[in-house]
C-alpha positions as CSV (number, residue, x, y, z in Angstrom):
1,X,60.2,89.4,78.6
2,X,61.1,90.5,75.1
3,X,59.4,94.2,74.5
4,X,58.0,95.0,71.1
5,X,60.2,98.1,69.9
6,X,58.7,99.0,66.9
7,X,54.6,100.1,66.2
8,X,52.7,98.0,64.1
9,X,53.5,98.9,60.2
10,X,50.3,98.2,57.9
11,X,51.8,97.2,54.1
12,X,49.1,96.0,51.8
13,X,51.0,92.9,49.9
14,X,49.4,92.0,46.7
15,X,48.5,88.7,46.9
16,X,50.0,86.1,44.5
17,X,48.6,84.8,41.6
18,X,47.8,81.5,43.3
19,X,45.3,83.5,45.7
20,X,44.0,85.5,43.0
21,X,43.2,82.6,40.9
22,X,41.8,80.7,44.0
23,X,39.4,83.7,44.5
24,X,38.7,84.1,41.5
25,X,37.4,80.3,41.3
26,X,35.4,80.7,44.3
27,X,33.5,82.8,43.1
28,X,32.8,81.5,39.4
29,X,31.6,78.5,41.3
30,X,29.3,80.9,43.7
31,X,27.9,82.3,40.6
32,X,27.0,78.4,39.5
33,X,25.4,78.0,42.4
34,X,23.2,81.0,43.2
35,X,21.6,79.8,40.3
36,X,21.1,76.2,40.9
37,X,18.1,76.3,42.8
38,X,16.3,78.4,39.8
39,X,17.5,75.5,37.3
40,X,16.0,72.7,39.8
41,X,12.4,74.8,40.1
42,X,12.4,75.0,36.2
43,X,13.2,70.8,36.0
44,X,10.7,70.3,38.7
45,X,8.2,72.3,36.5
46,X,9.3,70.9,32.8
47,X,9.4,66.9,34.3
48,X,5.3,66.3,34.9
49,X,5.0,68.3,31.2
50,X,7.5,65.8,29.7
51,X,6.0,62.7,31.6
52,X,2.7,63.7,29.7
53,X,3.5,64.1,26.7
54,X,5.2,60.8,26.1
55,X,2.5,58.7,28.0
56,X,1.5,56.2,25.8
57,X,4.1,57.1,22.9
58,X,6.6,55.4,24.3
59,X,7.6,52.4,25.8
60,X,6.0,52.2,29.4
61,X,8.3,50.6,31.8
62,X,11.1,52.9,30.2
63,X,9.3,56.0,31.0
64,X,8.4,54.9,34.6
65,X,12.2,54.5,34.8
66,X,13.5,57.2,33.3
67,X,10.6,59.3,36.0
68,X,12.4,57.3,39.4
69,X,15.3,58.2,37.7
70,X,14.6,61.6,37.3
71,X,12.7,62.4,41.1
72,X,15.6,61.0,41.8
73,X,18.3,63.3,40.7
74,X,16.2,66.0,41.6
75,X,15.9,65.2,44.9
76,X,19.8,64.5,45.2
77,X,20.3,68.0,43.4
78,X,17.8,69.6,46.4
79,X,20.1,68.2,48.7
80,X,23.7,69.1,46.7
81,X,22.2,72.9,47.2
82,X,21.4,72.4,51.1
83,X,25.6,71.1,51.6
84,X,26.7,74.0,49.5
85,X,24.4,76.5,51.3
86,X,25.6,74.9,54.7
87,X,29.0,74.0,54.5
88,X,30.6,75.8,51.5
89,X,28.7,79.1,50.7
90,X,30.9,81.4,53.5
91,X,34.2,79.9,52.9
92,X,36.9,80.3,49.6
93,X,40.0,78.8,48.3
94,X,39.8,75.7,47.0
95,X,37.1,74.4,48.9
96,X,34.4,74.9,46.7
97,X,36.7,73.1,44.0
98,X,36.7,70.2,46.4
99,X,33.2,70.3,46.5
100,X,32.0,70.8,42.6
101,X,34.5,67.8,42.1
102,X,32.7,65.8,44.6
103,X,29.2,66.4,42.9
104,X,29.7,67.0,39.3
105,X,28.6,63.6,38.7
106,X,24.9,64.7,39.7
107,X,25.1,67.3,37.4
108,X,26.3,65.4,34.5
109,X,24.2,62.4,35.4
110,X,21.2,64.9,35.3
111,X,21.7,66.5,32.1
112,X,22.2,63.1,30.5
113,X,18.9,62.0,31.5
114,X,17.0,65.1,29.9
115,X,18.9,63.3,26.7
116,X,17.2,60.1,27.1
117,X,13.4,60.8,25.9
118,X,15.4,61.5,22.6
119,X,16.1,58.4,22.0
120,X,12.9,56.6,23.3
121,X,10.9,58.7,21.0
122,X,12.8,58.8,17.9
123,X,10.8,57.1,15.0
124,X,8.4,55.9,17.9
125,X,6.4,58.5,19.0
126,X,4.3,61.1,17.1
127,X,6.8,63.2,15.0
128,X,5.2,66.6,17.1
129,X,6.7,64.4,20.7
130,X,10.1,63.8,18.9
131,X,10.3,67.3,17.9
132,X,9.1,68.5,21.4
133,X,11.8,66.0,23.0
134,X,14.5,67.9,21.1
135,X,13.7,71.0,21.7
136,X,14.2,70.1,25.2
137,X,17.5,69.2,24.4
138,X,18.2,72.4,22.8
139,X,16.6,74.2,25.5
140,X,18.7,72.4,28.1
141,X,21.8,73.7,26.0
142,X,21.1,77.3,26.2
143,X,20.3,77.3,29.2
144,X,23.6,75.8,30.9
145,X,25.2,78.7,29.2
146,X,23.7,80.6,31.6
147,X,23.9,78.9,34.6
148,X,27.1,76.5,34.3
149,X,29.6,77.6,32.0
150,X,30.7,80.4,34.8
151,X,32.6,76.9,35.9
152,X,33.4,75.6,32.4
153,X,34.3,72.0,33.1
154,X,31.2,71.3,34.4
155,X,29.6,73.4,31.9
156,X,31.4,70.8,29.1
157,X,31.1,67.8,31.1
158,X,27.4,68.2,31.0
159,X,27.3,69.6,27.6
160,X,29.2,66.2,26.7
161,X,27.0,63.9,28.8
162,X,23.8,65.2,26.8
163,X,25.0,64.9,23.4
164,X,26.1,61.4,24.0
165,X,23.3,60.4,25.4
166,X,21.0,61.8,22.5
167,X,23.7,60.2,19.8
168,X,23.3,57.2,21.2
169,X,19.7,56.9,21.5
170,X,19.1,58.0,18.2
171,X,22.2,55.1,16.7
172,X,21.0,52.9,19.6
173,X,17.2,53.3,17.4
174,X,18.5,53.0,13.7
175,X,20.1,50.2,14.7
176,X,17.2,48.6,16.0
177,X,14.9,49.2,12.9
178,X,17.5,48.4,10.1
179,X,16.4,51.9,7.5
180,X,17.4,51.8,4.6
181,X,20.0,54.2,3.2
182,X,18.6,57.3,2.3
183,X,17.0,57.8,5.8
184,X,20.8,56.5,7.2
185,X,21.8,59.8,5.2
186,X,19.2,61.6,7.0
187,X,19.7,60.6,10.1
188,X,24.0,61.5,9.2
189,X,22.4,64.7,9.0
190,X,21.0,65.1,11.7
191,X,23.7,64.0,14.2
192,X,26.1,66.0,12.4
193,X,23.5,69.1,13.4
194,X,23.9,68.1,17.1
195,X,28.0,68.0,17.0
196,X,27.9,71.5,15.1
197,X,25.0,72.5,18.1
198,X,27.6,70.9,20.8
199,X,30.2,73.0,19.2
200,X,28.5,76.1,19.3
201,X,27.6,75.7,23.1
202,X,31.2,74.9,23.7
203,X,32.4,78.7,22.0
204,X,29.3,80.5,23.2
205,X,30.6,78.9,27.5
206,X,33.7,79.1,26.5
207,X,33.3,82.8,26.0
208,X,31.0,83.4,28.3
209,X,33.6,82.2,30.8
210,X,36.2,84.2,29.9
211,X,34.2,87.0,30.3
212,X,33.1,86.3,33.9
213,X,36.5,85.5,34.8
214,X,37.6,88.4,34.1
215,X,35.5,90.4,35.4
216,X,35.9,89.0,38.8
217,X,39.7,89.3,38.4
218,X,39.1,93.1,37.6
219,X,36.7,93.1,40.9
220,X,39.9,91.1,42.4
221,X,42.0,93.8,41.3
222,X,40.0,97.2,42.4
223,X,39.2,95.5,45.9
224,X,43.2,95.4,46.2
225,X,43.4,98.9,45.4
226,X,41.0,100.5,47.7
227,X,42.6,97.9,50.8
228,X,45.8,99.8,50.0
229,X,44.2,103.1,49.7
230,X,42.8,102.8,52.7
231,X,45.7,101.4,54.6
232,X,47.7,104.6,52.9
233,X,45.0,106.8,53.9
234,X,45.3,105.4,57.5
235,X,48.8,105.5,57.6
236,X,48.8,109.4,56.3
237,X,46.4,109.7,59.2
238,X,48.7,108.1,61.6
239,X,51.8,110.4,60.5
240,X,49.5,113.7,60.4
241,X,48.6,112.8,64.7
242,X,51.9,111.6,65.7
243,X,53.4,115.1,63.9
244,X,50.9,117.0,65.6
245,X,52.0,115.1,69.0
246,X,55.0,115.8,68.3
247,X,55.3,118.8,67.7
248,X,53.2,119.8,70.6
249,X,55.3,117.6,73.2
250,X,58.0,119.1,71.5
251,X,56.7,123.0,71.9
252,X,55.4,121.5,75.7
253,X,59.3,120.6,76.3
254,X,61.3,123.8,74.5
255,X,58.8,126.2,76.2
256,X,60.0,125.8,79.8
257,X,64.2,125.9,79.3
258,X,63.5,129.1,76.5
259,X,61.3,130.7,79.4
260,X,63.6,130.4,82.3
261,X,66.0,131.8,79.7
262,X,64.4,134.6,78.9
263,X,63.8,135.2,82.8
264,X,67.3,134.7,83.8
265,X,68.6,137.1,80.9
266,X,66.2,139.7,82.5
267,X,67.1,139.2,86.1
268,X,71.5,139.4,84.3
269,X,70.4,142.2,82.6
270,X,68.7,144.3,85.8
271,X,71.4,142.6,88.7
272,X,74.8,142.0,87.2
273,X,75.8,141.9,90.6
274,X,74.1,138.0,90.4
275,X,76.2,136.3,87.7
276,X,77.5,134.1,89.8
277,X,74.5,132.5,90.9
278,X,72.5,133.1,87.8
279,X,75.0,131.3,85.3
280,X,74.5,127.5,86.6
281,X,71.1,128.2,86.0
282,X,71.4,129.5,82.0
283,X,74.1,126.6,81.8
284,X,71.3,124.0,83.6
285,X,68.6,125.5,80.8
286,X,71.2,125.4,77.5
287,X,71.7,122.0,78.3
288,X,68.1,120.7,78.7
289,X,67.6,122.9,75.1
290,X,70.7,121.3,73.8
291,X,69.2,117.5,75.0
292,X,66.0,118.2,73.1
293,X,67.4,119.2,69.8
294,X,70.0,116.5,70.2
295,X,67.7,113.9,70.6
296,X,64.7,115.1,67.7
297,X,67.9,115.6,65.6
298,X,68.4,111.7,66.3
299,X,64.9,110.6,65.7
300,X,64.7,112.4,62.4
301,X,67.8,110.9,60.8
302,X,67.0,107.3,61.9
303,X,63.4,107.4,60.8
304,X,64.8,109.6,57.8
305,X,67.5,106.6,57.0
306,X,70.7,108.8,57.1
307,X,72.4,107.1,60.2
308,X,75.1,106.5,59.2
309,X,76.8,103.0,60.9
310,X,80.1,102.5,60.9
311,X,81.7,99.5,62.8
312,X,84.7,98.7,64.3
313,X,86.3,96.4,67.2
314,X,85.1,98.2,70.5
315,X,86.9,97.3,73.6
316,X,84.2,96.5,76.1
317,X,85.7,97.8,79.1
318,X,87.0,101.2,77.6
319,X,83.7,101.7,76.5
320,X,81.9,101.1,79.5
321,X,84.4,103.1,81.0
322,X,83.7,105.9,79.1
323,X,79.9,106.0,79.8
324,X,80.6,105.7,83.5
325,X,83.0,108.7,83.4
326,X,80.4,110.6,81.5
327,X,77.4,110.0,84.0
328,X,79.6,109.8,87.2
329,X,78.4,113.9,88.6
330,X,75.4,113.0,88.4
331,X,75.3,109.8,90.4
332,X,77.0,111.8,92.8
333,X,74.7,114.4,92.5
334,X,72.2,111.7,93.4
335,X,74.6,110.0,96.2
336,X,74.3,106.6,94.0
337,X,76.5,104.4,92.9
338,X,77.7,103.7,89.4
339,X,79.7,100.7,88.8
340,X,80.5,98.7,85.4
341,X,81.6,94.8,84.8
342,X,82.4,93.2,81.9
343,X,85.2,90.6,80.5
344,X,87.7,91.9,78.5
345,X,86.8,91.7,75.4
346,X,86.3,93.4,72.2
347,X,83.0,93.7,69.9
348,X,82.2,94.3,66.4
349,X,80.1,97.7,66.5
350,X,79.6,100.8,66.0
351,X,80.9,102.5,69.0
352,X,79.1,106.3,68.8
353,X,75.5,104.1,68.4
354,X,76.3,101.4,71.0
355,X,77.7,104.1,73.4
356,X,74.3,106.6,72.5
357,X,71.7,103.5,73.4
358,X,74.1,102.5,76.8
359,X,74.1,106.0,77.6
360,X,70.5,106.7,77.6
361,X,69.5,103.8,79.5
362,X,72.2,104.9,81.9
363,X,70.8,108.1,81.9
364,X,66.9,106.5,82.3
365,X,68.4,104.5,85.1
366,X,69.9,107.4,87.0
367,X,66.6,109.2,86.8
368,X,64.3,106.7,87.9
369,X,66.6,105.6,91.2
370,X,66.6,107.3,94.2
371,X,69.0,104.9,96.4
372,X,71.5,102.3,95.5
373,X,72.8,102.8,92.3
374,X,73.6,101.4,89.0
375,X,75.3,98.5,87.2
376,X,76.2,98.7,83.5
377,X,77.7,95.5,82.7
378,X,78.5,92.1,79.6
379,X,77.3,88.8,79.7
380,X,78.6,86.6,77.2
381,X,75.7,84.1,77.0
382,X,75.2,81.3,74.0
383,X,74.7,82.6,71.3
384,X,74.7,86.0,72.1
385,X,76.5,89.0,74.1
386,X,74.6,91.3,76.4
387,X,74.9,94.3,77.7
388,X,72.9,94.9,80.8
389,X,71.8,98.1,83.0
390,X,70.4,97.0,86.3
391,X,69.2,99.7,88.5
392,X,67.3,99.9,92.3
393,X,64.5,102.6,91.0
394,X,61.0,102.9,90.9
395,X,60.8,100.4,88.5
396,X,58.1,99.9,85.4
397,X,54.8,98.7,86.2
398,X,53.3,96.1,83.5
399,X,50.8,98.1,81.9
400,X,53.9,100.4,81.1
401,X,56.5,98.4,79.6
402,X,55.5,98.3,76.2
403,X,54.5,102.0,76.5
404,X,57.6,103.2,77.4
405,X,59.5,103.0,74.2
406,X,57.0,105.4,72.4
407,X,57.8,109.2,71.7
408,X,57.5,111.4,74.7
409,X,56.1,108.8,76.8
410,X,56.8,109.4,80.5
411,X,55.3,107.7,83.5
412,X,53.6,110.6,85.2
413,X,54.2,109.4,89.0
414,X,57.3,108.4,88.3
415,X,59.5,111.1,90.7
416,X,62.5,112.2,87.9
417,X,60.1,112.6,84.8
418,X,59.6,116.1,85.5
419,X,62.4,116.9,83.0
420,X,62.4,114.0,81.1
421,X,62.0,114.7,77.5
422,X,60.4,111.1,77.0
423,X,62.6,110.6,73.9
424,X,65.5,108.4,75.2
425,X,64.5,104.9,75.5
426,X,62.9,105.7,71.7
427,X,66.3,106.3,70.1
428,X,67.4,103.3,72.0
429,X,64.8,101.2,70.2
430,X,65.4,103.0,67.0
431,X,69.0,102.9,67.3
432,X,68.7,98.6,68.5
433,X,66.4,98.1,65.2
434,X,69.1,99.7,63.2
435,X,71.7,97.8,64.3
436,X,69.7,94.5,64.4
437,X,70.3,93.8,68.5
438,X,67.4,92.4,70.6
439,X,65.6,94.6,74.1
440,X,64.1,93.1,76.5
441,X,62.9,94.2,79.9
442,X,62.8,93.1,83.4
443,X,61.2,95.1,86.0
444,X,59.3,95.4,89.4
445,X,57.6,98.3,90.5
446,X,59.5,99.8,93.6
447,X,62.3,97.5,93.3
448,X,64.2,97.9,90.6
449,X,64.8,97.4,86.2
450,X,66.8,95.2,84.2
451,X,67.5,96.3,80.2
452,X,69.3,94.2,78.0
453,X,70.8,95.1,74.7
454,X,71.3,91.4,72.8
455,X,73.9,91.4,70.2
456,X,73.9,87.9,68.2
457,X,77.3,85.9,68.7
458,X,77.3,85.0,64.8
459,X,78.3,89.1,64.0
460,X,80.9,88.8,66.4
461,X,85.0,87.7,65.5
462,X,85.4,83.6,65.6
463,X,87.2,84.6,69.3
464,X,83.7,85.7,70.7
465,X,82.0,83.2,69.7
466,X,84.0,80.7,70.5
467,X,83.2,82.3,73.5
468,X,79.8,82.3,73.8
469,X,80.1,78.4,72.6
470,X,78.5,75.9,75.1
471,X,81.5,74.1,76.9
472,X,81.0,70.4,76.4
473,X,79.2,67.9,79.1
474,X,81.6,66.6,81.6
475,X,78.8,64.3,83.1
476,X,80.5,60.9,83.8
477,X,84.1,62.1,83.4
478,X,86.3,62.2,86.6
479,X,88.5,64.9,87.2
480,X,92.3,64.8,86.1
């Protein structure tokens, strides 16, 4: 099982342009829509008006048309708003751009119609319908700057569709009557008013447009800041507790070695008679003082980035030697035994950090077992090398193991944590993280823990990993 070595870091990324412009679009698109269902009341309200007034002005079966036509749209429009609402109003990206592309049609097909009583009442109806019918046009204008040109193709695409459709009702008419030339001039005129109108929609979206989108960008933008303003904040709040834990576990941990200290200098200083028996006992303190200082010393320079690595062939055997002969009084102490196994072979590393993080899981190991001993050994596996410490302790129940590797984190029934400081199997993550190698952790409570310390074959010389190479299939060969 592969433990977790490092707590979760919180970074705020920005997000790319992409994601800011696909936001950004979602929303424009949002703001199209919020107001759709004000623009179809208004149309629902304006079509009976416009039905009446060009009863009996204009051409009868075109007007019953044109009405199917538009309860039609209006209806479909209804129904365009109820999908949105349903399907796309909670979600972003480009979604919603799927969507508007799927439906534009109805809005363009919508707007064209309020173009067509234009051209069935020019030079037919009463001249007060015709000017009624184009102030509807101009009315339907101004108001799609409001509630389209947020998403300006759609905004233009309609714009487009109207003024067509106006154009060519009104040429679709003069062609029909055959006028003569000075109303041709006039009529000129006039449809060179409505490509100067259509132009001045097209600035008055097109700015409109820019505006929004750039104020949702700037929303965009200040919602990034406070996310990482509050992940800072959090983060600060993080450091401020774990200081404050550690400083306290720390003060917790110096305060008993300092005391007996101070109580065995007292005792020297009334019985000199006892230095004998007293001096184990400052030498037993000094050195649980000397542990503590040694080990925050190593915490600080690894989270402060000033460890410095230097690497070098390492023979294996030498080196597990030399952390058996360092740990070997106190498996005896303990009446266990401490053995070590490896190939001989040599490894690119840094021997003072490989030899720190083999040494305090040695050390973990000898505290945690009361019988049998402990194995420090090298696999060479594919792909990798790994150096293993089994021992026959208490073992680490589940709930602990990803605990474990935490500052000052000791199991409290464990039998050996009395004097644990809690810090070593935390430089051993710290110091595995530095030097990119892999932990992982096998265990059983009451019978026993497996670490391994996995150091990739591709850092290794072109001898190791040849090595740690698969040997090739033999299946179907017979033996020479």
């Amino acid at each position: 099982m592969l433990v977790d070595t490092q707590p979760a870091t919180h970074q705020h990324i920005p997000a790319s342009p992409e994601v800011r412009e696909q936001w950004v679009n979602a929303q424009l698109i949002g703001v199209v829509m919020d107001g759709a269902m004000t623009s179809l009341l208004a149309s629902c309200m304006a079509l009976p008006a416009m039905i009446f007034l060009l009863a009996g002005e204009v051409n009868t079966y075109l007007l019953v048309g044109w009405s199917v036509l538009m309860v039609f749209m209006l209806m479909h429009r209804y129904r365009v708003i109820g999908i949105y609402r349903m399907r796309y109003d909670s979600v972003g990206g480009t979604t919603r751009q799927d969507f508007v592309r799927r439906y534009s049609w109805s809005w363009v097909l919508a707007a064209s119609l309020w173009a067509v009583p234009v051209g069935m009442a020019f030079l037919q109806a009463d001249i007060y319908v015709q000017f009624v019918c184009a102030l509807v046009v101009l009315a339907q204008g101004l108001i799609s700057i409001i509630t389209l040109s947020a998403w300006f193709p759609l905004f233009r695409a309609c714009n487009a569709g109207m003024l067509l459709t106006a154009v060519g009702g009104i040429l679709m008419q003069i062609t029909l009557r055959g006028l003569d030339d000075q109303t041709l001039q006039n009529m000129a005129i006039l449809v060179a008013l409505l490509l100067l109108y259509w132009w001045l929609l097209l600035v008055g979206g097109r700015r409109l447009h820019a505006t929004q989108h750039s104020n949702l960008e700037l929303q965009f933008s200040n919602q990034e800041l406070i996310d990482s303003l509050t992940l800072q904040t959090r983060a600060s709040l993080r450091a401020v507790a774990t200081k404050n834990r550690f400083l306290a576990s720390a003060a917790h941990d110096l305060r008993q070695p300092v005391h007996a200290l101070s109580l065995y200098a007292d005792w020297l200083a009334t019985e000199p008679e006892m230095a004998r028996d007293i001096a184990p006992r400052i030498l037993q303190s000094t050195r649980a003082i000397n542990e503590l200082f040694d080990s925050l010393f190593d915490l600080t320079r690894i989270d402060a980035g000033n460890y410095k690595v230097k690497l070098q062939n390492v023979q294996v055997r030498e080196l597990l030697a030399g952390v058996a002969l360092q740990f070997e009084p106190v498996a005896a102490g303990k009446s266990l035994s401490l053995r070590t196994r490896s190939p001989d072979v040599s490894i690119w590393a840094d021997p003072v950090v490989l030899r720190r993080i083999l040494g305090n899981l040695v050390s973990n190991a000898l505290k945690h077992t009361q019988k049998g001993g402990v194995l420090l050994g090298l696999r060479v596996r594919r792909d990798m090398v790994v150096f293993e410490v089994w021992d026959t302790g208490v073992g680490i129940a589940r709930e602990h193991q990803q605990a474990i590797f935490q500052e000052f984190f000791r199991v409290s029934q464990h039998q050996g944590t009395e004097d644990s400081l809690g810090l070593g199997l935390t430089i051993v993550s710290k110091l595995a993280t530095l030097m990119g190698y892999q932990l992982a952790l096998n265990s059983e409570a009451d019978r026993g823990s497996v670490f391994r310390v996995m150091v990739p074959a591709f850092t290794q010389s072109a001898e190791l990993r040849e090595l740690t190479r698969p040997l090739p299939s033999t299946r179907g060969k017979k033996p020479a």
